[in-house]
Structure formats: C-alpha cells, structure tokens
C-alpha positions in Angstrom: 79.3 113.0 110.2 82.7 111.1 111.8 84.3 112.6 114.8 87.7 112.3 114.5 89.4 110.3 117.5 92.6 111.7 119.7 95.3 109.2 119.3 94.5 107.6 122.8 90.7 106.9 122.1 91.4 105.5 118.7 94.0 103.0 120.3 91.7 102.2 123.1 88.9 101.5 120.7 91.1 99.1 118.5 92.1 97.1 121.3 88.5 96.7 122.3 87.6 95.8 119.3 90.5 93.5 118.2 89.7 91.5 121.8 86.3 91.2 120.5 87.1 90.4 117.0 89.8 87.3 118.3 87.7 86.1 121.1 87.3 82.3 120.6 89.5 82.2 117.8 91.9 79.1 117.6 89.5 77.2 119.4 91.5 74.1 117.6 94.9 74.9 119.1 96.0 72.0 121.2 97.9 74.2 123.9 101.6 74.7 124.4 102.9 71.9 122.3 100.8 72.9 119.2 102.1 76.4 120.0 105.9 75.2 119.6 105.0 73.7 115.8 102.7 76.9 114.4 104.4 80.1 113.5 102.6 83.3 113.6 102.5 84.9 110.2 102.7 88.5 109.4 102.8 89.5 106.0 102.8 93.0 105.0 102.6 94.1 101.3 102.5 97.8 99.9 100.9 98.9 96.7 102.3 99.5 93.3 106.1 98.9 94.8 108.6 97.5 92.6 111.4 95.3 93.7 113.9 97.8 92.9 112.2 100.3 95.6 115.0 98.9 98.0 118.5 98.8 99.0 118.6 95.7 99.6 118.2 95.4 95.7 121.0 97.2 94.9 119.1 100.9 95.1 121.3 103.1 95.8 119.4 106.4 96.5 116.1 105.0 98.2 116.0 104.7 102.4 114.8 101.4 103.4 117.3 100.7 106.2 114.5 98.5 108.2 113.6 96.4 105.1 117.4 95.8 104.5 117.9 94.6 108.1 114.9 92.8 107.9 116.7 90.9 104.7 119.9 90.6 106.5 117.8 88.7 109.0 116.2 86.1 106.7 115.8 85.1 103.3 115.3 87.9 99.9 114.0 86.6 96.9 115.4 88.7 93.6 112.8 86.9 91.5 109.2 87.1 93.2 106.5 88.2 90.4 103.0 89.0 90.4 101.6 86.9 87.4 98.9 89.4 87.2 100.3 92.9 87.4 97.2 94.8 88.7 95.7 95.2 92.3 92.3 93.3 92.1 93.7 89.7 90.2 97.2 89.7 92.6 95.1 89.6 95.6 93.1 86.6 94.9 95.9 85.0 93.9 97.6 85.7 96.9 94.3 84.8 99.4 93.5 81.2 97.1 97.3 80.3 95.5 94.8 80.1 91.8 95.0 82.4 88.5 92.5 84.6 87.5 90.8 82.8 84.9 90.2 80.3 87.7 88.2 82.3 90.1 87.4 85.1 87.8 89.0 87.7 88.9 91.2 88.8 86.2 90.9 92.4 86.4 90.1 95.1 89.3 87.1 95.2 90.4 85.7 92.0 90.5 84.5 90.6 94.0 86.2 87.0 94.8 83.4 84.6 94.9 83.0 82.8 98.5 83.5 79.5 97.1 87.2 80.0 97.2 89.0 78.4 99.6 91.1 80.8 101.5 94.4 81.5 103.1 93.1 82.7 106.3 90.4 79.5 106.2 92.8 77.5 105.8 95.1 78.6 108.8 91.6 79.0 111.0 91.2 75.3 110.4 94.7 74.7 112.2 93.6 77.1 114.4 94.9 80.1 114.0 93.0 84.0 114.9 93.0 85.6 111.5 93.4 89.4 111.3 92.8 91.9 107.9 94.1 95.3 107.6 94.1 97.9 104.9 93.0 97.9 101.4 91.0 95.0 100.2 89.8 95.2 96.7 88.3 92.4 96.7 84.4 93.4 97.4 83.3 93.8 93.5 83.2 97.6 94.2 84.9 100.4 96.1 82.1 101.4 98.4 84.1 100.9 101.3 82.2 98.6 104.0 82.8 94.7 103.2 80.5 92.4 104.9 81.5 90.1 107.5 79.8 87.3 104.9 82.4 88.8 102.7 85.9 88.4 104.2 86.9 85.0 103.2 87.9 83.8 106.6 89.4 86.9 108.3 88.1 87.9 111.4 89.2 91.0 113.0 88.8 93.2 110.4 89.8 96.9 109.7 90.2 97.8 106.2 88.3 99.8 103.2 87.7 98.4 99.8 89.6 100.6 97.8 90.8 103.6 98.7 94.1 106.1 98.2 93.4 108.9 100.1 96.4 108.1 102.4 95.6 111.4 104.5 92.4 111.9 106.9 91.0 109.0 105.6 89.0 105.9 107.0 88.4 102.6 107.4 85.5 100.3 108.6 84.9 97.4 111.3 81.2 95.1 111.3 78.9 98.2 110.6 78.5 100.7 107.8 79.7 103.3 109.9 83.1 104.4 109.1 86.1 104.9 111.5 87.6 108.4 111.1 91.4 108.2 110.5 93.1 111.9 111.4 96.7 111.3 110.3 98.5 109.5 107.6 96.7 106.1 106.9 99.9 103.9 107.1 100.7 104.8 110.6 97.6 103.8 111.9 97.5 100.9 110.3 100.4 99.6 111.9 98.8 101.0 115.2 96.0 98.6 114.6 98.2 95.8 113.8 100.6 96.4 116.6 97.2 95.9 118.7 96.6 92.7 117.2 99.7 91.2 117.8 99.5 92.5 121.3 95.9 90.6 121.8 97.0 87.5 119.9 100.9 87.4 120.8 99.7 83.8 123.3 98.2 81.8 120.2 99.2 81.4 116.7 97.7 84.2 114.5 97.7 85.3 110.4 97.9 89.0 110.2 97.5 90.6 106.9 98.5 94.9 106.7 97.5 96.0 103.2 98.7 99.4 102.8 97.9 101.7 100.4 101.4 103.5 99.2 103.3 104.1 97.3 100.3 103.9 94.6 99.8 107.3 93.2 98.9 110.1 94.1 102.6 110.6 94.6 102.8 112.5 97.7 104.9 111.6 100.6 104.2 112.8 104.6 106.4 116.2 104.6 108.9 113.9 107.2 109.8 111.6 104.3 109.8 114.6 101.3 113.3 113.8 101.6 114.6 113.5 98.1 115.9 115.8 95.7 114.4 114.7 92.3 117.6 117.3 90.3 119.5 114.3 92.1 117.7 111.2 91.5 119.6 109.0 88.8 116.8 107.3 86.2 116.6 103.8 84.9 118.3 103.5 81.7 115.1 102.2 80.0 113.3 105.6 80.5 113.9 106.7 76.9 115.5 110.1 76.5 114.3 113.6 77.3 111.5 112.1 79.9 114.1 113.1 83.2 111.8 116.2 83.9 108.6 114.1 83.5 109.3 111.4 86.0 111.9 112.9 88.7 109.1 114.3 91.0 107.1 111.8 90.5 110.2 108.9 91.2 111.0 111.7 94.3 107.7 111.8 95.7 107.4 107.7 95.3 110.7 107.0 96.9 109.3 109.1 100.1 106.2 106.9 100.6 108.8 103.9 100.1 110.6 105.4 103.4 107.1 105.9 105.0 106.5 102.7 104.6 110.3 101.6 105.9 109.8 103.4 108.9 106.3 101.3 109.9 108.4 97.7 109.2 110.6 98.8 112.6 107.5 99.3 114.7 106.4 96.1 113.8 109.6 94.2 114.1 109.9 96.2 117.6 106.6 95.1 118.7 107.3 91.4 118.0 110.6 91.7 119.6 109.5 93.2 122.3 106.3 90.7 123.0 109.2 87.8 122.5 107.9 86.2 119.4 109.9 87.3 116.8 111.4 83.9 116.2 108.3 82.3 115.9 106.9 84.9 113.6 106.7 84.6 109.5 107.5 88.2 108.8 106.6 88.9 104.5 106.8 91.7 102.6 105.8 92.1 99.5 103.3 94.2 97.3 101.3 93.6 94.8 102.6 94.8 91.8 105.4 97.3 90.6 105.3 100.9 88.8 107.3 101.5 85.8 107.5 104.9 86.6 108.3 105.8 83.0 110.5 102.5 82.2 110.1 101.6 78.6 108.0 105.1 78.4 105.3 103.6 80.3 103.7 104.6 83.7 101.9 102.4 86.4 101.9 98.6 85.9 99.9 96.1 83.6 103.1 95.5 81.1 105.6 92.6 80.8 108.9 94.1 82.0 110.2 94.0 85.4 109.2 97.1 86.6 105.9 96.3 86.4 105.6 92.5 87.0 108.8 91.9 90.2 108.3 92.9 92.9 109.9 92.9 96.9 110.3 89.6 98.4 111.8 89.7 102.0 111.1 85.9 104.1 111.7 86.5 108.0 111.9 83.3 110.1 114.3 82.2 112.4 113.1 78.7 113.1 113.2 77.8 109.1 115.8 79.9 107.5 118.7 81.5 108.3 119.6 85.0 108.4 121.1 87.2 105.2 120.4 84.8 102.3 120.0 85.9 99.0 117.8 83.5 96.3 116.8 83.7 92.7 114.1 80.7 93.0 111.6 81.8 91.2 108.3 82.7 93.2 104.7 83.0 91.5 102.2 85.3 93.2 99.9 81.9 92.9 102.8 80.2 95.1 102.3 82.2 98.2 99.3 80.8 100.1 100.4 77.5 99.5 104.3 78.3 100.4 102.9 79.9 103.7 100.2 76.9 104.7 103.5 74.6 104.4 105.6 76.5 106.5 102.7 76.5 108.9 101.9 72.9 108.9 98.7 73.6 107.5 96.9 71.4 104.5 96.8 72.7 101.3 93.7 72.9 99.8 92.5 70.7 96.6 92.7 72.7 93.6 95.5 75.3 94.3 97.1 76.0 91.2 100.6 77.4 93.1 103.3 75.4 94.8 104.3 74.9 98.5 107.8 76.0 97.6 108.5 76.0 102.0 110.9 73.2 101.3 112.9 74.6 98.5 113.0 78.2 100.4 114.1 76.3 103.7 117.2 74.6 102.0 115.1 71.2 102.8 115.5 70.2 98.6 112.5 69.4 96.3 112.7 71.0 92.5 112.7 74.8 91.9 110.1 76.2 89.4 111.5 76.6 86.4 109.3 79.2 84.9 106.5 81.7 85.6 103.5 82.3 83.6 101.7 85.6 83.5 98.4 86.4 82.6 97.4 90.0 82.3 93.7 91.4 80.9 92.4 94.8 81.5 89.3 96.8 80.7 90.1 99.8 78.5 93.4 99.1 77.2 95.0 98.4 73.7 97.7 96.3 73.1 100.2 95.3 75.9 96.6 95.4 78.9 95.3 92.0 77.1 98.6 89.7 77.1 100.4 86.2 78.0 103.7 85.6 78.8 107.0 83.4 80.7 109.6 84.1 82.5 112.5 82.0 83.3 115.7 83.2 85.6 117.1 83.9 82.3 114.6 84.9 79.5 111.2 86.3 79.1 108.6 85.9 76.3 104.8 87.7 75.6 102.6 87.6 73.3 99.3 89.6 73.2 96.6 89.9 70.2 98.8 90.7 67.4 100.9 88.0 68.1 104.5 88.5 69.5 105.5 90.9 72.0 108.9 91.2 73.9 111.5 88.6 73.9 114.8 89.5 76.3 117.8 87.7 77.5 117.8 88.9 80.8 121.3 88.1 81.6 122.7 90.1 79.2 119.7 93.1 79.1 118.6 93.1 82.5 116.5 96.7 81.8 115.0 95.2 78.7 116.5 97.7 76.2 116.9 95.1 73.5 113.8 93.5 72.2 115.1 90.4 70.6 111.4 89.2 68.9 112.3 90.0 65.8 116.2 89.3 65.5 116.5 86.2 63.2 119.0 84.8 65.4 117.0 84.2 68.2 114.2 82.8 66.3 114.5 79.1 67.9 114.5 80.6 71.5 111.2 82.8 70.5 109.6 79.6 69.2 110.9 77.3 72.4 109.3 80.1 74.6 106.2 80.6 73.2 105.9 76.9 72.6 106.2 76.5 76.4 104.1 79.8 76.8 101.6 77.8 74.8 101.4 74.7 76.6 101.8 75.8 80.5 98.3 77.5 79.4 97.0 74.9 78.0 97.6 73.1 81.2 96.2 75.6 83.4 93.2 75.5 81.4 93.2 79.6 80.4 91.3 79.5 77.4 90.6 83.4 76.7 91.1 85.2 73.8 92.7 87.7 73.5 92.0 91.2 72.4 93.8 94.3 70.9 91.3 97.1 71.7 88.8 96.4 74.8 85.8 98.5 74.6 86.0 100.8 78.0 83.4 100.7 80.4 84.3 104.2 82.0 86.0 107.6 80.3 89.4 105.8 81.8 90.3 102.9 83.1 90.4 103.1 87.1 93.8 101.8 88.0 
C-alpha cells in the first residue's frame, strides 16, 4: 500500500533522487568553454492539445498568458504537425526523428525497440545529463514501471507508461514500487522538473516533461473550471445542432489548457531565477490535437487540422530572436534532429527528419516543402488506416477506398469544402496524390492499407 508523501518529503525525496540519477552524467563535457557552445534543452509537450488551444494562435477565449509570452520571447511555428496523429507513433518519432513503419511503432501500444538511436543518446554522447518525466507510452504496455534497460538513454527518470488519472495518481523511479502522487499530477511534475534543473543548472542537460492533459477525461482542477461553456464560441466545422454536445467538454478542455499555462511560468521562473534562461532551448509542443467535434469527429487519428497541428513555441535567446512568427513547415520526424543541430550534436545515420536549426535560426538552407502523414490504427474503419500531404497551402489523403479530403487551405482554412471530387480541381488532386505517391515510395512505407481492421479489444484504447 503507498503512503502518500506531505509536499516537503516528496520534494526532499526528488532531489535525492534526481542527484543520484545525474551523478556522473556529462562525464564528456570539456568544462566552461564546452558549456558556452551547449544549450540546455527543455521541451515540454501536453497531450491531445491542438494548436488552436492558444492565444497566441489567434484563440480568443482560452487563458495561456505564459505560453503567449513565452512566444513573444522566441520563435511560434503556425505549421508544426504530428505525421502520426496518435500518442504511441508521435513519440517515437519525436525520441528517433524516423516514421512508424521504420521502427514499428505505428500505433499505441507498441514498445520502441532498443536498437533505435535516441534523442537523449545522442545528446549523452555530447555530454549532456538526460532527464524523463511524465507519460511515456513507449513500454509495449501500460503497466506502469519501465525498466532502466528500457528508457532509451534517459537517466533520471520519473514517469508512468500510460496513465490519465491526472488526480492522486503516481509515478515510478528504478524499482516496481510506485511513488504516490497526492495532488494534481501536472503540478508535481513540474516540481520534479524544477528539481532537475536545480541539480543540473552547472552542466548542459535534456529534460523531457510529458504531461498528461488536456487528454480526456475532461476535467479541470476546480482553480481553472473557469469557463462558461453557454459562452464558448465553436469552430465553424462542428456541423449544426452538436453546440450542447461539445461545450462542456471544449469548457472542461480549455481549463486543463490553463492548468497547463500556469506550470510553463514556474518553469520559466525557475530558469530565470538559476540564470540560465538564455542558454536554455525551451519547446512546447504536444503530441497530437483533439477535434473536439470538428468535422463531427472527436479525439484525433483524422486528416484535418484539429487533429494533426499542433503548438509549436521555440525559446532561445542565443539563436533566435524574440516575437517571430513562422509558417515553415515542421514534421514531428524533424524534431530530434532540429534539436541535435541546435545543440551541436551529430545526427545520427538513418534519421528520416531534417535538422531544420538553420532555416528556424534565419541562418538560410531550403524549407520543407511538404509533410507526409501516415496514420494506422487498430479498430477503426475508414479515416484510422490512411496517407496523406500537406503543403502551406493544400492538403490531400487517401485511405482504402481510395480518395479522401482535398482542401485549399488558403481559402477554407476549417476544411468545410472537400474539393476531391469537384472536377475542377481534378489536376491538383492528381499532382497531390502523385507526390503523396512518391514521398512514400521514398520513405520506403509499403503497407496496405485497410478499410475495416479487426479489433483486438471491445474499443480501441485511445
């Protein structure tokens, strides 16, 4: 049975244990000098949070003053997208910079074989301390403890395989025996990483915070049930007569996004007030977004922005300068390589992304000019098994019964007007799909696809 810890044991504890976790760490780093060229890198990335979650996207009615000054500081990019749109496949993308039919995890729940070559390796090789908190999904399963064999390169470790029970929850260390958390999971999880930082604020470190909202369930802490769903306006792609459906649910998911807000200022404090702030890559992200009854639909998986953009905000005063705005065009897969660059760290052979570091810095080099998306998940009909592009200007899917959704962004940018069958935009559908068509072929994803994948469980576990 877990005792629950006061506040003051639990920090004690974590700072024991982070010391422990870090010791020897680095042991590469050359001293001061080295220092002066290595950033620190925090990245930070929510759950199931769609781009649009944010002022600083033109949201009106959501609360994120801290991630809107955090943009106002740095660089926001409008057009980051997860090229898989579900939690498992995102995050290996993210931790090796390669698709899903490259390391095989192409849907949740499939554990990310230790022959990948990692983010956090990577960065321990320039010497860096590595630190993992949060969610991990990554293990094969969601039992809960991951091995230290397990954790591709990260060495302090507190985090749970899968878990959204964002109240009284808890998390593990190096032994089966679980950590009890008494409070709302979020807030301690920025108490652990504020710890880390503390411990690791003399050499370069990677610090990874995975938290858990604002998946569903859709229930905010009763200090951020602060909005009114009778007042919440909807997308206009949430088809008629669903306004009663979705409010509480848009309310309830706006309140976790203003959780969340309020743990980006402790971090930000904390590096400010340690004096490393300018050295620091500050990201956040998340993996996915929520349509949230766009197009009808609810949760992620589908083509259309609500699902596959998500946030984007680039802190770093040594590389780029403070309230830029860009549309470049940034791949989940480009992450861990766009991150090693701006780190001075080698990118491994066989990364399937691009060190975009130069193009986000202003230094030059091409911009991607599309993004490929590859989606498959057990359970679902058509739309779960599908393919698709995106430019800055059009997007283009197929999935088993041949074509999906064609859009001229530009002109729909809620993807109200399904052009794939219009006659006059015949020659753009078959430009796309011929590019769709051959960006696979280069990447090597050979799949079929499927209409109707049999379930392995009553309902697919989201």
């Amino acid at each position: 049975m877990m005792r629950e810890l006061s506040r003051r044991e639990f920090i004690k504890f974590a700072s024991a244990g982070i010391a422990a976790a870090t010791a020897g760490a680095g042991s590469e780093l050359c001293g001061a000098a080295d220092r002066k060229r290595r950033p620190n890198v925090l990245y930070v990335f929510a759950d199931q949070m769609r781009a649009a979650a944010m002022g600083c996207m033109g949201n009106t009615c959501v609360k994120t003053p801290n991630l809107d000054a955090l943009a106002g500081q740095g660089l926001l990019l409008t057009n980051a997208m997860s090229c898989s749109p579900v939690c498992s496949p995102y995050r290996a993308q993210l931790m090796t910079g390669r698709y899903g039919h490259t390391t095989g995890v192409i849907h949740n729940d499939i554990k990310l074989p230790n022959t990948e070559t990692t983010l956090p390796e990577m960065l321990k090789r320039a010497g860096y301390s590595t630190g993992y908190i949060g969610k991990w999904h990554l293990n094969g399963d969601r039992s809960g403890f991951v091995k230290p064999e397990d954790r591709q390169g990260w060495d302090y470790w507190a985090a749970l395989a899968c878990s959204h029970q964002y109240f009284k929850t808890r998390y593990f260390r190096d032994t089966p025996e679980p950590i009890p958390i008494n409070g709302y999971e979020p807030d301690v999880q920025t108490d652990l990483a504020i710890e880390f930082i503390k411990q690791n604020r003399d050499r370069p470190f990677c610090l990874a915070v995975s938290f858990g909202p604002p998946h569903n369930p859709y229930r905010a802490p009763a200090k951020f049930d602060i909005y009114d769903p009778a007042k919440l306006p909807l997308r206009p792609n949430v088809p008629p007569g669903q306004a009663e459906k979705w409010r509480p649910q848009i309310a309830q998911y706006y309140g976790l996004v203003t959780s969340l807000d309020a743990n980006i200022a402790r971090m930000m404090k904390a590096l400010e007030t340690l004096g490393i702030a300018e050295d620091t890559i500050f990201c956040f992200s998340s993996d996915h977004g929520d349509m949230l009854g766009s197009q009808g639909h609810r949760l992620k998986q589908r083509p259309w922005e609500e699902s596959v953009n998500v946030p984007f905000i680039m802190r770093y005063p040594r590389r780029l300068g403070p309230g830029r705005k860009s549309d470049v065009l940034l791949a989940s897969v480009d992450v861990m390589p766009t991150l090693l660059g701006f780190c001075g760290a080698t990118v491994p052979a066989g990364v399937q992304g691009r060190d975009l570091s130069g193009v986000l810095a202003g230094d030059g080099g091409d911009e991607p000019t599309m993004v490929y998306f590859a989606n498959t998940h057990r359970g679902g009909g058509p739309g779960t098994d599908w393919r698709g592009i995106r430019t800055k200007r059009w997007k283009y899917a197929y999935h088993a019964k041949g074509d999906w959704v064609l859009y001229d962004l530009a002109a729909d940018p809620y993807e109200m007007n399904n052009l794939i069958g219009d006659p006059k935009y015949k020659a753009k559908r078959d430009e796309l799909r011929a590019l769709l068509d051959a960006r696979r072929k280069e990447l090597g994803d050979k799949a079929e696809l499927v209409g109707q994948l049999a379930p392995t469980r009553a309902k697919p576990r989201l």
